[in-house]
C-alpha positions in Angstrom: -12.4 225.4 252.2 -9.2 224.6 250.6 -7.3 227.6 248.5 -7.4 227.1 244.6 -5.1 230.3 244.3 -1.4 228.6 245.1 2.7 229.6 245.4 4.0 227.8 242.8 7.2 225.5 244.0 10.6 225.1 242.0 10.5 225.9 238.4 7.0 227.0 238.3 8.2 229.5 240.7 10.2 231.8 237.7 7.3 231.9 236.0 4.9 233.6 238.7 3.9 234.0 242.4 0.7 232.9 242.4 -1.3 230.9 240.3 -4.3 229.0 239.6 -5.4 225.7 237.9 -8.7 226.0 236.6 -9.4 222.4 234.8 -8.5 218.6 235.3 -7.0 217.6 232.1 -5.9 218.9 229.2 -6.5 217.9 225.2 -3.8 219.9 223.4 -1.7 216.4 224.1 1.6 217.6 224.7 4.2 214.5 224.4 6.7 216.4 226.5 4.0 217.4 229.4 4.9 217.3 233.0 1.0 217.5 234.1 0.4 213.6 234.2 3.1 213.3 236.6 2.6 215.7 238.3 -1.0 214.4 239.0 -0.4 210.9 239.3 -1.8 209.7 235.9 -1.1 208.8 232.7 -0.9 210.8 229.8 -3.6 209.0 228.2 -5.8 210.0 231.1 -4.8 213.4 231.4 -5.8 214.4 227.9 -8.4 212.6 226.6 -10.5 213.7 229.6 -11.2 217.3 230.6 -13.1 218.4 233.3 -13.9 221.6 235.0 -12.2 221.9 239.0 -15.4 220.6 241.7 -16.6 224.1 242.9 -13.7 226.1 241.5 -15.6 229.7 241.0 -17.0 229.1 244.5 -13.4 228.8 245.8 -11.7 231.5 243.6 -14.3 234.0 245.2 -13.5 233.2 248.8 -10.0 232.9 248.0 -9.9 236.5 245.9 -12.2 238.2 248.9 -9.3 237.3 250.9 -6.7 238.4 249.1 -8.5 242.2 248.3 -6.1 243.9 246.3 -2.5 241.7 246.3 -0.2 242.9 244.0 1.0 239.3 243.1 0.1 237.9 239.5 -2.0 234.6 239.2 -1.1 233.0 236.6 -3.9 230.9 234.6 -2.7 228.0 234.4 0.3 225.8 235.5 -1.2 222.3 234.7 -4.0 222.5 231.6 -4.5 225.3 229.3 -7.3 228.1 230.3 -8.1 228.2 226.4 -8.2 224.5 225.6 -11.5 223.6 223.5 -13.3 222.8 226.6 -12.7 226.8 227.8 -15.1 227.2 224.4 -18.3 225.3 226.7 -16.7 226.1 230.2 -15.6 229.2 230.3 -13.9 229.6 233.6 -11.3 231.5 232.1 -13.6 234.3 231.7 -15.2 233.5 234.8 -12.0 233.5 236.6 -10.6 237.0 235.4 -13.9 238.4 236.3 -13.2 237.3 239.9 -9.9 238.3 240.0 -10.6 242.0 238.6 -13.7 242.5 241.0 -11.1 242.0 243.9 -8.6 243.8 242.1 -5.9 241.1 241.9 -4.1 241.3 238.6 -4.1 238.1 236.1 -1.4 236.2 233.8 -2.3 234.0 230.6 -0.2 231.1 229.3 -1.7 229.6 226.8 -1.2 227.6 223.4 -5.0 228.2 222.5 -4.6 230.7 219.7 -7.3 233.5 218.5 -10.2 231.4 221.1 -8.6 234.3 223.5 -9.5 237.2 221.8 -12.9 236.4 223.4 -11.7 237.9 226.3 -9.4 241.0 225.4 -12.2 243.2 227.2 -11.3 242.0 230.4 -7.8 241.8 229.7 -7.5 245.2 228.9 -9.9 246.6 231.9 -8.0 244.5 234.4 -4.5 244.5 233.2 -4.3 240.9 232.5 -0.9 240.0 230.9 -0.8 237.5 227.9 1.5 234.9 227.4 1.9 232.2 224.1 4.1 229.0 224.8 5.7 229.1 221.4 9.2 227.3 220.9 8.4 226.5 217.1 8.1 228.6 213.7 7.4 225.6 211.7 3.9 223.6 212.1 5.1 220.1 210.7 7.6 220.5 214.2 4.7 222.0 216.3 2.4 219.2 215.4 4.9 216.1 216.3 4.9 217.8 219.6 2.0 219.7 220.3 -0.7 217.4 218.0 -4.1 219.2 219.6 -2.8 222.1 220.4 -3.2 225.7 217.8 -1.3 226.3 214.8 1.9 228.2 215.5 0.0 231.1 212.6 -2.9 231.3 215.2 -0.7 231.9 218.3 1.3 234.6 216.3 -2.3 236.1 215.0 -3.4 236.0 218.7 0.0 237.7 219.5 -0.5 240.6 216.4 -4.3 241.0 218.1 -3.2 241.6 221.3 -0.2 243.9 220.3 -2.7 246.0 218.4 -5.6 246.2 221.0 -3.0 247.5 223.7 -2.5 243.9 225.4 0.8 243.5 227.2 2.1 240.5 225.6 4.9 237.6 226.2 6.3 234.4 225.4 7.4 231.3 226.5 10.0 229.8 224.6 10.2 226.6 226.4 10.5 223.5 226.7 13.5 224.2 223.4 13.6 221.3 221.2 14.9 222.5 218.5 17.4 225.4 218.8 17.1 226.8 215.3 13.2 226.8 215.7 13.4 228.6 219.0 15.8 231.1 218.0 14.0 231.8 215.0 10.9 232.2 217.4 12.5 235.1 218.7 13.3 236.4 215.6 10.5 236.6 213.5 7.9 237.2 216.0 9.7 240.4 218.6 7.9 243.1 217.0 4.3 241.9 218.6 6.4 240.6 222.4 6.8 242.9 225.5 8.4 240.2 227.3 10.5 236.8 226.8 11.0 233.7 229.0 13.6 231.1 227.8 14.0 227.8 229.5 15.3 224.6 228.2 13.6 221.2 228.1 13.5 218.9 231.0 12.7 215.4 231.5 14.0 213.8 227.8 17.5 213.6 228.5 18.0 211.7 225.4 17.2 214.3 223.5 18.3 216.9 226.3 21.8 215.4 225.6 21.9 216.1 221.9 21.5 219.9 222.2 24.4 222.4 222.8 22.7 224.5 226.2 25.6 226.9 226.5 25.5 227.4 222.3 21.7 228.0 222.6 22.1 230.0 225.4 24.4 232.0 223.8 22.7 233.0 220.4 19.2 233.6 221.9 20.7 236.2 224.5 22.2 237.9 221.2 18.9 237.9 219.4 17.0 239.0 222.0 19.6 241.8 222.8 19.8 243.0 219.5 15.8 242.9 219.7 15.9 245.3 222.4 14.1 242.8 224.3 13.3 242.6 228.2 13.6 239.4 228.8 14.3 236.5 231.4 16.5 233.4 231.2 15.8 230.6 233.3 17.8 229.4 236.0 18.2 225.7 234.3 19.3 227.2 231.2 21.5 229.6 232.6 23.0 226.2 234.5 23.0 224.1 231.7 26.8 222.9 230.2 27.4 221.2 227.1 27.4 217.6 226.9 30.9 216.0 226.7 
C-alpha cells in the first residue's frame, strides 16, 4: 500500500518533515499556486474540482501504525487546503488528526480557511497540533485579487485571536510576498496572537519577482520581527535573494 504520509523535497522541506495531502484539488483559487504544476494540470482543473484522496484514512492508519510515536510533524497540507469548503462535508481534516493523535504523532495546520477551524481546536489542543495562517496581506481588496475563494484576511486574524486565547500554539506564513508593505504590515499588526513566523518570497512570477527590492524586504521584516520579540524563520530563497539591477 503506498505511503500518504511523505518527506517533503526542496522548498517544502523548510516548512516541515513530514507531511500529508489529504484532497485532490483545491477551491480557494490561488492565481499564484504551484499545485497545478505540480500535479500536471491546469489551474482550471485544479480548483474547480475537489475531491477527497481514494482510500486516504485507510492509508493514514497503516501509515501512522507504523510510525507509533515519531517525533516528526506532518504537516496538513502541502498541495490543497485541509479547511477548504469541501473539509465542511468531508472532514478528513478531523479524521486525519484523530489518526495521527491515536498513534501519537504530532500534527501541523496551514491553512487559509479562517474560523471553519475552530471546529477542531479540541483536538488540537489534546494532541498538540500546531496552527498555521498563510497570510501575506492586511488589506482584503489585495487578498481577493490574489486569493479570490479563499477567507477574508479578518477571519484568518479572528481564527488567529481564537486560537491565541484557547491555548493554541499558533504561526504564520508570510509567503508568497507580493506586496512588501502589506507583508510587513502583516507582521505588525497581527504579532500579539503569533508564536512563530515563516517569511519566504514569491516564486514563479518573475515579472513581478523583478519589481520588488528582496534585500530591502528582507531587511525591514527582520527589524519588525526583532523588535516583536518574535521567533521566527527566514527562508533560504529570501535570505538568497539580491536586488534587481
Amino acid at each position: 500500500m503506498a505511503r500518504v504520509i511523505y518527506k517533503p523535497r526542496g522548498r517544502a522541506r523548510e516548512y516541515s518533515p513530514l507531511a500529508l495531502n489529504l484532497y485532490r484539488g483545491c477551491s480557494h483559487g490561488c492565481t499564484y499556486c504551484y499545485a497545478p504544476g505540480c500535479m500536471h494540470t491546469t489551474s482550471c482543473a485544479w480548483h474547480s474540482t475537489v475531491t477527497p484522496r481514494e482510500g486516504l484514512l485507510k492509508k493514514l492508519e497503516a501509515d501512522a501504525r507504523e510510525m507509533e510515536g515519531d517525533p516528526r510533524r506532518v504537516l496538513l497540507c502541502f498541495l490543497s487546503d485541509p479547511y477548504q469548503p469541501a473539509d465542511d462535508v468531508h472532514q478528513l481534516t478531523r479524521q486525519a488528526l484523530e489518526i495521527l493523535g491515536r498513534h501519537r504523532m504530532k500534527a501541523q495546520i496551514l491553512t487559509k480557511g479562517g474560523t471553519r477551524a475552530c471546529r477542531d481546536f479540541d483536538l488540537m489542543r489534546q494532541h498538540d497540533v500546531h496552527l498555521g495562517v498563510s497570510l501575506s496581506f492586511v488589506t482584503d481588496e489585495a487578498r481577493a485579487k490574489w486569493e479570490p475563494e479563499a477567507a477574508s484576511v479578518e477571519d484568518r486574524v479572528e481564527l488567529l485571536r481564537r486560537a491565541h486565547r484557547a491555548g493554541i500554539y499558533t504561526w504564520v506564513s508570510v509567503e508568497p510576498v507580493i506586496l512588501p508593505d502589506e507583508a510587513l504590515a502583516v507582521i505588525r499588526r497581527f504579532r500579539r496572537y503569533v508564536r512563530f513566523w515563516k517569511v519566504g518570497k514569491l516564486n514563479h512570477m518573475r515579472d513581478i519577482e523583478r519589481g520588488i527590492d528582496w534585500p530591502a524586504f528582507r531587511g525591514a521584516a527582520v527589524k519588525a520581527l526583532d523588535r516583536a520579540g518574535a521567533d521566527y524563520y527566514i527562508k533560504k530563497d529570501l535570505l538568497a535573494a539580491r536586488a534587481t539591477p
